[in-house]
C-alpha positions in Angstrom: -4.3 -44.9 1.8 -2.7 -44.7 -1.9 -1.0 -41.4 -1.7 1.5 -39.6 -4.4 3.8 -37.0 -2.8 4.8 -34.1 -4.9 7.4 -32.0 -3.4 11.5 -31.0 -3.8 13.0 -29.4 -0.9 14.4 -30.2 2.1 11.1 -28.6 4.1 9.3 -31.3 2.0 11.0 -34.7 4.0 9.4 -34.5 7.9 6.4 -34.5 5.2 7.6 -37.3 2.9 8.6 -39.3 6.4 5.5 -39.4 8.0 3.3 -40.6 4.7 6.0 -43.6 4.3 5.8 -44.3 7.6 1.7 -44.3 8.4 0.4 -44.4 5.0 1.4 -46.7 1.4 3.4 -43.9 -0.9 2.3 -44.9 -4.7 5.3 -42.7 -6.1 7.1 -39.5 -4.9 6.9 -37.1 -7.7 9.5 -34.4 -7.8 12.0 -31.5 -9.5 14.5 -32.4 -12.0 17.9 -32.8 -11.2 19.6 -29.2 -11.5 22.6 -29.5 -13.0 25.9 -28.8 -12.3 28.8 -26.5 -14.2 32.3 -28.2 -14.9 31.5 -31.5 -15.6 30.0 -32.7 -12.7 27.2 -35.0 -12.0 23.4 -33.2 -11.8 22.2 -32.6 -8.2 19.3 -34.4 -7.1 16.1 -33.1 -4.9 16.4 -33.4 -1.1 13.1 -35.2 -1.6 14.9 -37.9 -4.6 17.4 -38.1 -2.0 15.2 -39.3 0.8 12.3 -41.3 -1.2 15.4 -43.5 -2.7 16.7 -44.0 0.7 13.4 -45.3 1.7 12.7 -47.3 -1.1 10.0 -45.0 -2.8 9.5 -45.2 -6.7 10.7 -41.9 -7.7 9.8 -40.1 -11.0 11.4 -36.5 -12.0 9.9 -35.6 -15.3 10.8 -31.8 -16.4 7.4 -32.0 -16.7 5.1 -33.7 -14.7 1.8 -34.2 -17.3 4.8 -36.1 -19.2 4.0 -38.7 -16.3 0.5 -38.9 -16.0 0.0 -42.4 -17.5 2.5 -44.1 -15.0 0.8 -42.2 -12.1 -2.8 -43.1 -13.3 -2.1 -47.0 -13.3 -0.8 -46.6 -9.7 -4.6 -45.9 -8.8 -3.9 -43.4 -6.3 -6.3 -42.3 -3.3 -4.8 -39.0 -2.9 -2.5 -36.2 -3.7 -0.3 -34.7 -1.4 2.2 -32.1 -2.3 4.2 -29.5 -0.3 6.7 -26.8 -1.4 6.6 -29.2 -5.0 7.7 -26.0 -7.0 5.3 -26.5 -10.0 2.2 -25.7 -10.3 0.1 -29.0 -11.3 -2.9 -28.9 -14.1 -5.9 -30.2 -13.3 -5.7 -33.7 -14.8 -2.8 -34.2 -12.5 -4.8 -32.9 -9.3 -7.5 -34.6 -10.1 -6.4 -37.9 -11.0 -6.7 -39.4 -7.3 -9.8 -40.7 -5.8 -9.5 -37.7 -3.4 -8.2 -35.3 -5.2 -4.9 -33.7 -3.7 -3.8 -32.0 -0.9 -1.4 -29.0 -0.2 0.1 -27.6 2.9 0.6 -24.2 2.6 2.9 -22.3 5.3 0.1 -19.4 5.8 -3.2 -18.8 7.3 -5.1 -18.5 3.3 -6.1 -16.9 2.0 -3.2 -14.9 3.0 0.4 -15.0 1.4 -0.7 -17.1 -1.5 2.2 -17.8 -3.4 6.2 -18.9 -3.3 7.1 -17.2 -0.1 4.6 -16.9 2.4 6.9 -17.2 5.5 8.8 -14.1 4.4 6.0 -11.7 4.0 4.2 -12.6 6.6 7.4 -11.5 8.5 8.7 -8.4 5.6 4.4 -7.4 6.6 4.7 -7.4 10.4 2.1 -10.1 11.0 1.9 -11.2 14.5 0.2 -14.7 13.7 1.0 -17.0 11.1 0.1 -20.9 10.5 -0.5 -23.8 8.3 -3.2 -24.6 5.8 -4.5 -28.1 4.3 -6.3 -26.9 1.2 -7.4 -29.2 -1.9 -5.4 -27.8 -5.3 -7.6 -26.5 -7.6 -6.9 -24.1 -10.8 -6.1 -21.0 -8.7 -2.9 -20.4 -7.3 -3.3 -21.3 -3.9 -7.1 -20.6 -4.1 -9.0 -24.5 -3.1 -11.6 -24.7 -0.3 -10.0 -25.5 2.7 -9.7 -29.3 4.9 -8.1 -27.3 7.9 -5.9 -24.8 9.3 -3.9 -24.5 12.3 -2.4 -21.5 13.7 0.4 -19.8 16.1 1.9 -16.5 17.2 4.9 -14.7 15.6 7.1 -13.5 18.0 8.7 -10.1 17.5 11.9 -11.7 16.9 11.6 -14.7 15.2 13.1 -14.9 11.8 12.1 -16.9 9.1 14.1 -19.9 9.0 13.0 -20.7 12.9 9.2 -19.7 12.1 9.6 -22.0 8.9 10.6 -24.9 10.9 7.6 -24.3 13.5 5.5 -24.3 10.6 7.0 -27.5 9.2 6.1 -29.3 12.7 2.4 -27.8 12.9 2.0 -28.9 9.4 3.0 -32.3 9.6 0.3 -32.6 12.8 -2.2 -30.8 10.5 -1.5 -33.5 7.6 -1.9 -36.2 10.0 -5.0 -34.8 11.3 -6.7 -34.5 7.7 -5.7 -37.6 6.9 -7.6 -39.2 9.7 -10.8 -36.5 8.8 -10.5 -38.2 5.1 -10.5 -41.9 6.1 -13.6 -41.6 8.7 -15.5 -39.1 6.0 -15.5 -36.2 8.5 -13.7 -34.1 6.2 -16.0 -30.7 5.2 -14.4 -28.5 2.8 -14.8 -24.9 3.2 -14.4 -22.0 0.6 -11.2 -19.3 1.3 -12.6 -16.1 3.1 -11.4 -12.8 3.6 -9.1 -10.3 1.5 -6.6 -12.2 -0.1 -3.0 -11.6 -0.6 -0.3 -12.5 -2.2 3.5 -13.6 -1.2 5.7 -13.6 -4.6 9.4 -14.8 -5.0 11.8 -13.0 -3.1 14.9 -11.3 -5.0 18.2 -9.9 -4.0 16.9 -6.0 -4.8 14.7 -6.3 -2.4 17.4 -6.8 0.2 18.6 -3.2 0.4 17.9 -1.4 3.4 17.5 2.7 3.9 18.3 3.9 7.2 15.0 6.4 6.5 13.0 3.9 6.7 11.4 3.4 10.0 13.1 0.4 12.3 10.2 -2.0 12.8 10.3 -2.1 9.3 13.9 -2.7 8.6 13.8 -5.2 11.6 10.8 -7.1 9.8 12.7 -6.9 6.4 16.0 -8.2 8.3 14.2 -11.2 10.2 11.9 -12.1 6.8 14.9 -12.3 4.6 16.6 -14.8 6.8 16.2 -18.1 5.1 16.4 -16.2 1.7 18.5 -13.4 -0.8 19.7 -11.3 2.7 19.1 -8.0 3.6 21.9 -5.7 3.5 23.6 -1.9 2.8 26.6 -1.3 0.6 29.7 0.7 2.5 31.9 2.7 1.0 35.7 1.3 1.8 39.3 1.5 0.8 38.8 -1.5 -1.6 35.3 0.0 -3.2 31.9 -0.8 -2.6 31.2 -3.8 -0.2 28.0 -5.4 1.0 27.3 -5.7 4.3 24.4 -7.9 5.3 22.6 -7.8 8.3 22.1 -10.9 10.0 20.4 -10.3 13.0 18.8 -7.0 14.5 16.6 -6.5 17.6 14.0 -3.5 18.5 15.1 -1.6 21.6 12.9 -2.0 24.7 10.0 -0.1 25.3 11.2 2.7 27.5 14.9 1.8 27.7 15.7 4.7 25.0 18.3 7.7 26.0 19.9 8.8 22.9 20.3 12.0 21.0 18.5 12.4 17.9 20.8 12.6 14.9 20.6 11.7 10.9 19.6 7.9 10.0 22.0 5.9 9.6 24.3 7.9 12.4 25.5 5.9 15.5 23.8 6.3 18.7 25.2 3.6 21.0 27.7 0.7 20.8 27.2 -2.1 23.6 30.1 -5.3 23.1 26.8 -7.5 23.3 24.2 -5.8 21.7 26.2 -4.6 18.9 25.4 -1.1 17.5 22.6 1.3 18.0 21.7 3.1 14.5 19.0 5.8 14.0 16.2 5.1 11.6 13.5 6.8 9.9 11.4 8.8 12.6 13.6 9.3 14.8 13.6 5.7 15.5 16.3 3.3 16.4 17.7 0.0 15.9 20.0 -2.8 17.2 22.5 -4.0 14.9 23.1 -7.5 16.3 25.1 -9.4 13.8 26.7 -8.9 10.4 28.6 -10.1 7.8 30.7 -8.2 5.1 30.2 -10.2 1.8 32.5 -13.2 1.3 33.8 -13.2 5.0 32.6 -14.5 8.2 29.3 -13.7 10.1 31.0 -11.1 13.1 29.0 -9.7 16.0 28.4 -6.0 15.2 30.1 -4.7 17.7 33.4 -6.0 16.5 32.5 -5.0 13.1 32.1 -1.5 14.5 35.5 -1.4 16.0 37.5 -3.2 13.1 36.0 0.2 11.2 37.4 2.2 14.2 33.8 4.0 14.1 31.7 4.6 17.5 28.5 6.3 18.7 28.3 9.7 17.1 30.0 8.7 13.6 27.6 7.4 10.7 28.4 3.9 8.5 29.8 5.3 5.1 27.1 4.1 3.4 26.8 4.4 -0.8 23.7 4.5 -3.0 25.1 2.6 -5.9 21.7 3.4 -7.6 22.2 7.3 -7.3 
């Protein structure tokens, strides 16, 4: 089968590997190179990267309609694009025999949109998964090839959940591939509420001890392969970031500490890290951190290097106040 590949980053190239290895890749269609300050050279793709080390034709317009001609003469059987970055109009989607493909890393039509991993997490889901949809004029609306699924567990972060997804969607691919070539493949329309998963930003990376901690937790683990949650401290050198890394939710049942103010310090264990009140009277493990510009640090030994310990509270700012 005649496939073009649309797609940019690095999630893109188990993807990109398995259609030049079992199928005939037309072209690989992807971002622009972004350039570079100083004088130096643009930076290609991780998918121009990998499509030139295979041997792939390659084409990067800034806008891909600008290619359309070229990619119509290849006579291609089928679209495929994952995490391309653009959104592609229909004479593009269209243009193959087949019409074209996406794999999308949610269960739609849930989390349509640029960050579904993230939200899925920042929501609290306990089940995410992969879904082979044909591109139509919506964003992320087409009926649906197939879907596979899996469970979230409660401390999985995105950057691991993303690269389970990657594996089940390369399966999934495979899998409608095979449905398309021996004309099993039924489309079916999206069902159920719909919602959606925007870009993620750095604002959105502030925490508030009030909050409660499943919530911060979910915000800490979903932000992992993005912008970073994180508080601001007062210190001797002004306001610093501090950005949480890892956190973990106490045990059911394993609980034995006074109630205080959020953000006061309930416990301090040298593996653990910290133990921090939240909204509710709720409570948190503060696993790992990392004080802008400087090294990740267990937070434990963060702790100490502050010379604070259970019954003090982080000096933390509001620098919105």
């Amino acid at each position: 089968m005649r496939i073009l590949f649309y797609g940019s980053p690095a999630q893109a190239l188990p993807f990109l590997r398995s259609l030049a290895r079992e199928e005939e890749c037309a072209a690989v269609v992807t971002r622009p190179d972004k350039p570079r300050s100083r004088g130096l050279s643009s930076f290609p793709t991780a998918v121009k990267r990998e499509a030139a080390s295979l041997g792939l034709k390659v084409l990067d317009p800034p806008n891909p309609m600008a290619a359309i001609e070229e990619l119509s003469a290849l006579k291609p059987d089928l679209g495929v694009a994952v995490a391309y970055g653009r959104l592609l109009r229909p004479e593009l989607f269209r243009l193959p025999r087949l019409g074209t493909l996406n794999v999308h890393f949610s269960l739609l039509p849930r989390y349509r949109g640029a960050a579904p991993v993230a939200w899925s997490l920042i929501n609290g889901e306990t089940r995410s998964g992969v879904t082979v949809f044909w591109i139509d004029e919506g964003l992320d609306t087409g009926p649906i090839l197939l879907t596979r699924e899996t469970a979230i567990s409660p401390d999985e972060d995105a950057t691991s959940l993303q690269n389970r997804l990657i594996d089940l969607g390369v399966g999934a691919l495979r899998e409608a591939l095979a449905l398309l070539k021996s004309g099993a493949a039924q489309p079916r329309p999206q069902v159920g509420p719909p919602c959606l998963a925007p870009p993620l930003t750095n604002s959105m990376g502030l925490v508030s001890f009030e909050k409660p901690a499943d919530a911060i937790h979910n915000l800490v683990r979903g932000l992992a392969g993005g912008p970073k949650a994180y508080v601001n401290l007062s210190s001797s050198e002004g306001p610093r970031r501090l950005i949480l890394l890892r956190t973990k939710l106490p045990e059911h049942g394993s609980l034995e500490a006074p109630s205080a103010a959020p953000g006061s310090i309930a416990r301090v264990d040298a593996e653990k890290g910290f133990l921090i009140e939240c909204g509710k009277s709720s409570f948190l493990w503060i696993v790992e951190v990392q004080m802008e510009g400087r090294r990740a640090l267990p937070a434990a030994s963060f702790l100490n290097g502050l010379r604070l310990g259970a019954g003090k509270t982080l000096p933390l700012i509001n620098l919105n106040a």
